[in-house]
C-alpha positions in Angstrom: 0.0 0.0 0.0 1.2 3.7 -0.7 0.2 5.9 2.6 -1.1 9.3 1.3 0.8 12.2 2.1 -0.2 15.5 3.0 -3.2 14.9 4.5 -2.6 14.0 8.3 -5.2 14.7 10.4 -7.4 15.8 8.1 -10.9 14.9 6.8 -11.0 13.6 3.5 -14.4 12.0 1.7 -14.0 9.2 -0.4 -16.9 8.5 -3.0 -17.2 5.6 -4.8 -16.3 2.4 -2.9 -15.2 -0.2 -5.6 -12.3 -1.5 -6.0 -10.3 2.1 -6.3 -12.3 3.6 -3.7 -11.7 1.0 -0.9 -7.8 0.9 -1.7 -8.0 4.7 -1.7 -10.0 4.9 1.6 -7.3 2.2 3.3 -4.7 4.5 1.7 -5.6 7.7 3.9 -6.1 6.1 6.8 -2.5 4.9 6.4 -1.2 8.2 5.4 -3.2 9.3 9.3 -5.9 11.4 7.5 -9.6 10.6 8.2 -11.2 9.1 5.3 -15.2 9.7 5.1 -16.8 7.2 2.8 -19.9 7.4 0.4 -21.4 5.3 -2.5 -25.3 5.9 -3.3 -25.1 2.1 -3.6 -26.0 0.7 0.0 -24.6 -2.7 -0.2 -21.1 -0.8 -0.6 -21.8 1.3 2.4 -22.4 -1.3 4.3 -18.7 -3.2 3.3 -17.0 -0.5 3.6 -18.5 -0.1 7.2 -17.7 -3.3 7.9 -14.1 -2.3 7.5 -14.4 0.1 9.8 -14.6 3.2 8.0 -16.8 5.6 8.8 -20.2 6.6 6.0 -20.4 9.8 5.7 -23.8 11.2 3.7 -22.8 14.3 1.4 -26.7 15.9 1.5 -26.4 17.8 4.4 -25.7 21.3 5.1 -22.8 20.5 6.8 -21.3 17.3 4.5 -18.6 19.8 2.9 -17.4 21.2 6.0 -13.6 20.3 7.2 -13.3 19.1 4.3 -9.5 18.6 2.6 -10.9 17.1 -0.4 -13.1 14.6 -2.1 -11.6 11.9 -4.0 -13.8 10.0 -6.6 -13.7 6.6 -8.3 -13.0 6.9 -12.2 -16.3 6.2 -13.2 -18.2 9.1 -11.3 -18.4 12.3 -14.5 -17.1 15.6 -12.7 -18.2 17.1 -15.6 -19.3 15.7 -19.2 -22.2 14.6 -19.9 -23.6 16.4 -16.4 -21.6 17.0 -13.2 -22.4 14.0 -10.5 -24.6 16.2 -8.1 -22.2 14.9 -4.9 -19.2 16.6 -7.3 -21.1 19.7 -7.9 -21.9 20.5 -4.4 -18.4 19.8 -3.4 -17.0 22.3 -6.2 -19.5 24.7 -5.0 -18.1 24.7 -1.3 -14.7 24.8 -2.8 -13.6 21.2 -1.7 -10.9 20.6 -4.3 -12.0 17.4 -6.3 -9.4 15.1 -7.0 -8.6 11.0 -7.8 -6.7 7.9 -6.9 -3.6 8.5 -9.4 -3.3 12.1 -8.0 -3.1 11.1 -4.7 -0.4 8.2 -6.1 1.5 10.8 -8.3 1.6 13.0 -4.8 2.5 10.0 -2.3 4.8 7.8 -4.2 8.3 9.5 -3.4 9.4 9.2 -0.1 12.3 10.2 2.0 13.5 6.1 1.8 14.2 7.3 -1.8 17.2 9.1 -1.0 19.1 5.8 0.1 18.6 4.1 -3.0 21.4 4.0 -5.7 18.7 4.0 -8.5 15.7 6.3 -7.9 12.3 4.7 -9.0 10.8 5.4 -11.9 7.1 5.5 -13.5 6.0 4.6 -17.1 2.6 6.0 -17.5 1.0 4.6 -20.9 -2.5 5.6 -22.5 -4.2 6.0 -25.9 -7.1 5.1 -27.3 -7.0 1.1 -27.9 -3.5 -0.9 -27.1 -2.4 0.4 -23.5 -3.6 -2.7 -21.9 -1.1 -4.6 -24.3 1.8 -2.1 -24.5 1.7 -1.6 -20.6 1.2 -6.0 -19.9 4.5 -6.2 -22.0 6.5 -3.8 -21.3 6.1 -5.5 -17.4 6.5 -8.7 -18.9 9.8 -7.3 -20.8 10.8 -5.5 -17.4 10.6 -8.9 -15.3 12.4 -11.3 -18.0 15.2 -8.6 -18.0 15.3 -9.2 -14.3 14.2 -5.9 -13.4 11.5 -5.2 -10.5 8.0 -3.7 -11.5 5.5 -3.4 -11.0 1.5 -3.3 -12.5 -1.0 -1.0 -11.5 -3.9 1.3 -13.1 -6.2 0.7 -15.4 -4.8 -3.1 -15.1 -3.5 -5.3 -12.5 -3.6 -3.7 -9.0 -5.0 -0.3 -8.0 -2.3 2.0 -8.1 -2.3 2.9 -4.1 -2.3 -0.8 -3.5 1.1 -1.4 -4.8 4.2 -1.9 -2.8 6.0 1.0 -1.0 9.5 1.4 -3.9 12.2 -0.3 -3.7 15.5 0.6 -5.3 15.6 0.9 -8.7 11.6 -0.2 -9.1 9.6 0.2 -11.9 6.1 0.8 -12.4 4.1 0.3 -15.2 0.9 2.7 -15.4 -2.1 1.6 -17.7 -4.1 5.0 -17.4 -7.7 5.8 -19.0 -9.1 9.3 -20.2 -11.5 9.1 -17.2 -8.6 8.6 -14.7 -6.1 11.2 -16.7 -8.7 13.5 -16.8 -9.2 14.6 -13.0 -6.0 14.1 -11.6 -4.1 17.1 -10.0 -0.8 15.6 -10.0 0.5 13.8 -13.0 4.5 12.8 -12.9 5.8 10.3 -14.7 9.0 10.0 -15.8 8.2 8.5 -18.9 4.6 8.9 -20.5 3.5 7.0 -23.4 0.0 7.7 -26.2 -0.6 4.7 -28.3 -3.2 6.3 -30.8 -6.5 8.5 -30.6 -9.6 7.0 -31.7 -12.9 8.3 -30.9 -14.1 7.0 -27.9 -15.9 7.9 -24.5 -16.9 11.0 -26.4 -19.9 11.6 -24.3 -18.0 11.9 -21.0 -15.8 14.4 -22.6 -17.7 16.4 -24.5 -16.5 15.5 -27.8 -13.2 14.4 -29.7 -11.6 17.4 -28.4 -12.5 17.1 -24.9 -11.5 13.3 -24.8 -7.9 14.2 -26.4 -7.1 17.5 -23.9 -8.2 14.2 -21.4 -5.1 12.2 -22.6 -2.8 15.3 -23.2 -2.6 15.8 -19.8 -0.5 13.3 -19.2 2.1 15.2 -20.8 1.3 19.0 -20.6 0.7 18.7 -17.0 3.8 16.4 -16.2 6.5 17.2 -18.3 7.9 13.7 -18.3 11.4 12.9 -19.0 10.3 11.1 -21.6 7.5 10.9 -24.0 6.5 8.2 -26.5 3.9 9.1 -29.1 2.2 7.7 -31.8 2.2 9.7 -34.6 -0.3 8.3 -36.7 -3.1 10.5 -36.0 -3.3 14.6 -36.0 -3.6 14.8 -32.3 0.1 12.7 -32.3 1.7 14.7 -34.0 0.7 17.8 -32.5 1.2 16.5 -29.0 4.9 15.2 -30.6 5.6 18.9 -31.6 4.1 20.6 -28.3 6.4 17.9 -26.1 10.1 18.8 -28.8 11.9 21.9 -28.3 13.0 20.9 -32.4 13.7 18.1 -34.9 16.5 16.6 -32.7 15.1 16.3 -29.4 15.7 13.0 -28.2 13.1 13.1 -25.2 10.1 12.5 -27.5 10.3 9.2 -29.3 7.9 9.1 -32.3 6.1 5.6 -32.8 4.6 4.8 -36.9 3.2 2.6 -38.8 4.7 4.4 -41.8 8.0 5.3 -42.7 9.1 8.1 -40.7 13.0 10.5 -41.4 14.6 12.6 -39.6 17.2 13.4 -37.1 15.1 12.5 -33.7 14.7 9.5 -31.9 12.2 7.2 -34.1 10.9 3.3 -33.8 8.9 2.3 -36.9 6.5 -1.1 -36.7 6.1 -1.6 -40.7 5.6 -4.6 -42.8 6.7 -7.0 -39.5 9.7 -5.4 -38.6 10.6 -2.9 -36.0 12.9 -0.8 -36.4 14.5 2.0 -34.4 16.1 5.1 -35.6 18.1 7.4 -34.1 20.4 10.9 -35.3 19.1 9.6 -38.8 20.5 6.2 -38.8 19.5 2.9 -37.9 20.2 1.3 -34.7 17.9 -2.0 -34.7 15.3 -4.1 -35.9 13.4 -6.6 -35.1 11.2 -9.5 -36.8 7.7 -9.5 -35.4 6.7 -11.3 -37.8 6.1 -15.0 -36.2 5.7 -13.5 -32.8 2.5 -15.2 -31.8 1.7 -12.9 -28.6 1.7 -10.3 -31.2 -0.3 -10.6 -34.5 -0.9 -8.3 -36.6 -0.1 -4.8 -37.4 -1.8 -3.2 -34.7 0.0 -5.6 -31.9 3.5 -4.6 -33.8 2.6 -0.9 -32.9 2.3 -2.0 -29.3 5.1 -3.3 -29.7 6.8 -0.2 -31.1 5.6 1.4 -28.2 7.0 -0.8 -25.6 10.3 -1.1 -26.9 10.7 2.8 -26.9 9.7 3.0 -23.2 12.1 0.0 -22.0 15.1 1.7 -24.2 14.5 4.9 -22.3 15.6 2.2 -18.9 18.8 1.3 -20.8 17.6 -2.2 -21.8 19.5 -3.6 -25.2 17.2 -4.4 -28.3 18.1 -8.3 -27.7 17.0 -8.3 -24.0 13.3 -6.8 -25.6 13.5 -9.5 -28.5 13.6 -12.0 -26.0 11.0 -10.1 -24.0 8.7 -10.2 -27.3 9.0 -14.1 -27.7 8.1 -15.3 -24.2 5.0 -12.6 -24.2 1.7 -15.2 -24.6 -0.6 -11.7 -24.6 -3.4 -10.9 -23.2 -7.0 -12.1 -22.2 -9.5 -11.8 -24.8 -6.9 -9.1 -26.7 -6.2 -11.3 -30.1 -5.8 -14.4 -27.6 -5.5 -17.9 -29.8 -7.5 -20.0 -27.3 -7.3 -23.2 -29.3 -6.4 -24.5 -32.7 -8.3 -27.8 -34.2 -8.7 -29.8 -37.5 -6.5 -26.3 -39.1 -8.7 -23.6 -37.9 -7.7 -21.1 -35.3 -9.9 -19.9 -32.6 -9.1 -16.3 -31.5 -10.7 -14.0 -28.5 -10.5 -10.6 -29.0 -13.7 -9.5 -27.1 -12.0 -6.2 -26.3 -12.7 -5.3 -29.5 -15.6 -3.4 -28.1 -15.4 -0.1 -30.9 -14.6 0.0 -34.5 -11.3 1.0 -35.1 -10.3 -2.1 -32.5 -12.1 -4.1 -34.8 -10.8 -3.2 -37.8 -7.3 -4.2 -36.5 -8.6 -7.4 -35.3 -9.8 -8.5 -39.1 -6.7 -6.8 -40.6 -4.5 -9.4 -38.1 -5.9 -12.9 -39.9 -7.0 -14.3 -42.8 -10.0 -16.7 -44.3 -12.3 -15.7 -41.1 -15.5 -16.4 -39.5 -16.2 -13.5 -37.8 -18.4 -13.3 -34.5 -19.6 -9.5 -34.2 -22.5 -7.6 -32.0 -23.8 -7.0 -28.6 -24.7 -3.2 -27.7 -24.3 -1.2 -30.7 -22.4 1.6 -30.4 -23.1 5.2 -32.1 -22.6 5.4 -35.6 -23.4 1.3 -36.1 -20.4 -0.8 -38.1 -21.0 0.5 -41.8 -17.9 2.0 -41.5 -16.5 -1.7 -41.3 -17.2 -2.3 -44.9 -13.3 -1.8 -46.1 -12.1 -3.8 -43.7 -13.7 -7.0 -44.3 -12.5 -8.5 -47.0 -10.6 -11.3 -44.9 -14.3 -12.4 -43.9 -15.3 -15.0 -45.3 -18.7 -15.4 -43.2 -20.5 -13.0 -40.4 -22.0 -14.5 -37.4 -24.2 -11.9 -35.4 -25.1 -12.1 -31.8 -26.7 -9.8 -29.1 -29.0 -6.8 -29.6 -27.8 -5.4 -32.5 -27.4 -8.6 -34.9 -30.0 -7.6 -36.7 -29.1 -4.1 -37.0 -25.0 -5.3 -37.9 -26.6 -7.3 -40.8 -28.3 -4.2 -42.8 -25.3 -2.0 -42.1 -23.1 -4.7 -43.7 -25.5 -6.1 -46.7 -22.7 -7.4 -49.2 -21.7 -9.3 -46.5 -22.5 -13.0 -46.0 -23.9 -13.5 -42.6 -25.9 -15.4 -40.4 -28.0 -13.6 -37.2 -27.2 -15.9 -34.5 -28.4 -14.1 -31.4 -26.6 -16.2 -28.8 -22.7 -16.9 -28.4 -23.8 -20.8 -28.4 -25.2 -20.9 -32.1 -22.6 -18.3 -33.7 -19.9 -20.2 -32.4 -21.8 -23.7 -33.2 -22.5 -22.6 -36.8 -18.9 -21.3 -37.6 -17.4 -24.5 -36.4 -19.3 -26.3 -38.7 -18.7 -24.2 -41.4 -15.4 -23.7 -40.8 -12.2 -25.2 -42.9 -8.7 -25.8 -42.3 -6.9 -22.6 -42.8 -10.3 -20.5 -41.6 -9.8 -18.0 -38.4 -13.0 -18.0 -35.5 -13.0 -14.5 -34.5 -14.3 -12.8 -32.1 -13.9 -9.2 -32.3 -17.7 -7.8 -31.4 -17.1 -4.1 -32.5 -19.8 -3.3 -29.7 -20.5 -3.5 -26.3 -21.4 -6.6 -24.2 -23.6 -5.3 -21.8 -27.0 -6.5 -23.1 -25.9 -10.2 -22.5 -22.8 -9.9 -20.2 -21.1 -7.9 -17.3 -18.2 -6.8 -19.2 -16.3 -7.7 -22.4 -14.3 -10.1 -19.7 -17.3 -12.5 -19.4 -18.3 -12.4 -23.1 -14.5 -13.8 -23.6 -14.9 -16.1 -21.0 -18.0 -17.4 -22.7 -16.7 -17.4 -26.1 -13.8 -20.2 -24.9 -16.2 -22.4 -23.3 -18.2 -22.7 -26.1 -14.9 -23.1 -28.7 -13.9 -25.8 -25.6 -17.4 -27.7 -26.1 -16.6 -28.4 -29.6 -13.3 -30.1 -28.8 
């Protein structure tokens, strides 16, 4: 656990009490200030009471008073698409309004640090789709290397339940838009931006809001460091807002294209990665038949990865070798099974289009499992990407809808995980790819994308 600092003997409300908001609440109380908890949900009242804190209703003329702050869980809007009312009124008492990885950024040095021969650092990494990936393998690079680190964020542990730093530690940060967005202090030594794709635009208030969400990261923190995809607009402005000129070795552009230049440069093109420095180049690597890593997307990644664990010194070989042992992650272009020549692949994450779109451009000769809460906009816009399918299988609430949007496509409206997957086994041929990349949302038939993974695997496991 991190103890906050600079709040001792102070009041402090908590609000939200999942998993963020109990670590937080358990973090002030270390830190000696008094943390006063609230969720409108009463079942979390009462387990958070039941670990002794104290509930403390925000309605009443005096909820605000004494108070150093309020800290709020992620998913709580402070102000797009409306202000959470418990936000509002503390704003309007002038409680400053802050969250978990402001309190971390703010806590995380401590006066141990200056007995350590090699100060800790933090790589914070976010973007629009591939900060799960880049951030699981850069830790996974980090630990084969023999390095400590750490996992925290938007992935693995809360980021004020890690460990206290030890000498030399490094964490790995997966931050979101909603958790980049709040925080008062953001100071990483080396930040990372994958890509910008639309996304979360309501709780932002458009394309613009969501990317000023991200920027932060880097405009407010002024890391050592900063790795950016370059790919989109809002890269390369953020590339030329973070250099001083051309040269400037403490931005690292990432590309999918061929990219010149005297700065510091690591290209994932055609398989191979390839890193550029002063104009000339320093490595490359085949990606190529890297199976935690298919496709062009996961080379990107990739990219991205290797920059931020060359920043630490590490030598191209030791992040090859990190590359090959990496098996990837859950229901992210996971190959859960291969039978009879066809490849079974979960990539439920693929919750929004451009993810999608990645997915199908990663395989060949596939039977593609799509839907579940359609997003705004539908899939239309899928259209040029699916000329690897060889046969849709629609599921959830929008099959129906997914099957007009795409009518050139051949298709089956399946409805139910069970008879997509069902049909496209017995459709399938050797050489065929089972894919499930839903390009929607999962909450009309599950929790979270997590469970719609889960599902997908048990029903590929029936078959076999």
């Amino acid at each position: 656990m991190i103890p906050v600092q600079g709040y001792t003997d102070q009041r402090v409300i908590v609000l939200g009490l999942g998993r963020s908001g109990l670590a937080t609440a358990h973090a002030l109380r270390a830190g000696g200030a008094e943390a006063l908890c609230w969720d409108d949900n009463e079942a979390a009242r009462d387990r958070t009471e039941e670990e002794g804190f104290k509930i403390h209703k925000l309605t009443g003329p005096e909820a605000f008073t004494d108070v150093a702050a309020l800290i709020t869980s992620p998913g709580i809007p402070h102000l797009y698409p409306t202000t959470n009312p418990h936000i509002a009124r503390a704003m309007a008492a002038g409680v400053p309004v802050d969250n978990d990885i402001g309190l971390f950024f703010r806590s995380f040095a401590t006066r141990d640090w200056d007995r350590f021969d090699t100060t800790p650092r933090v790589i914070a990494i976010t973007g629009s789709n591939g900060k799960s990936t880049t951030s699981a393998l850069l830790h996974h690079i980090l630990e084969e290397a023999g390095h400590r680190t750490q996992l925290a964020g938007n992935i693995g542990r809360g980021v004020l339940d890690i460990d206290p730093a030890e000498d030399g530690d490094v964490v790995v940060l997966e931050l979101s838009s909603y958790q980049t967005d709040l925080a008062r202090a953001l100071t990483p030594d080396v930040a990372v931006f994958t890509n910008l794709t639309p996304d979360h635009l309501d709780r932002h208030g458009g394309m613009g809001g969501y990317f000023a969400a991200k920027a932060r990261l880097f405009t407010q923190g002024a890391p050592d460091r900063s790795i950016i995809g370059v790919d989109e607009p809002e890269g390369v402005y953020l590339a030329n807002q973070m250099a001083t000129g051309a040269s400037d070795d403490r931005v690292i552009r990432i590309s999918g294209a061929k990219l010149t230049g005297p700065g510091w440069i690591v290209t994932a093109r055609k398989g191979f990665l390839a890193e550029s420095r002063k104009g000339r180049q320093v490595a490359s690597i085949d990606l190529r038949n890297v199976p935690g890593l298919p496709g062009a997307h996961n080379h990107l990644n990739a990219a991205c990865a290797y920059a931020a664990a060359r920043t630490l010194g590490l030598a191209p070989r030791a992040i090859e070798a990190g590359f090959a042992s990496f098996k990837g992650l859950p229901h992210r272009s996971q190959i859960v099974g291969q039978a009879g020549g066809v490849t079974f692949v979960n990539d439920s994450k693929a919750t929004n289009l451009d993810s999608a779109a990645k997915a199908l451009a990663a395989f060949d000769n596939i039977r593609w499992i799509a839907g579940g809460l359609e997003k705004e906009g539908g899939i239309g816009a899928l259209a040029e990407a699916t000329s690897t399918v060889r046969k849709a299988y629609y599921i959830g609430r929008s099959a129906a809808e997914f099957a007009l949007e795409l009518p050139e496509l051949d298709h089956a409206v399946c409805e139910t995980m069970a008879r997509a997957v069902a049909q496209a086994v017995a459709e399938a041929e050797p050489g065929d790819t089972v894919l499930l990349a839903p390009a929607a949302a999962s909450f009309d038939q599950y929790d979270n994308f997590e469970r719609r993974g889960e599902d997908f695997m048990a029903e590929v496991a029936k078959h076999f």
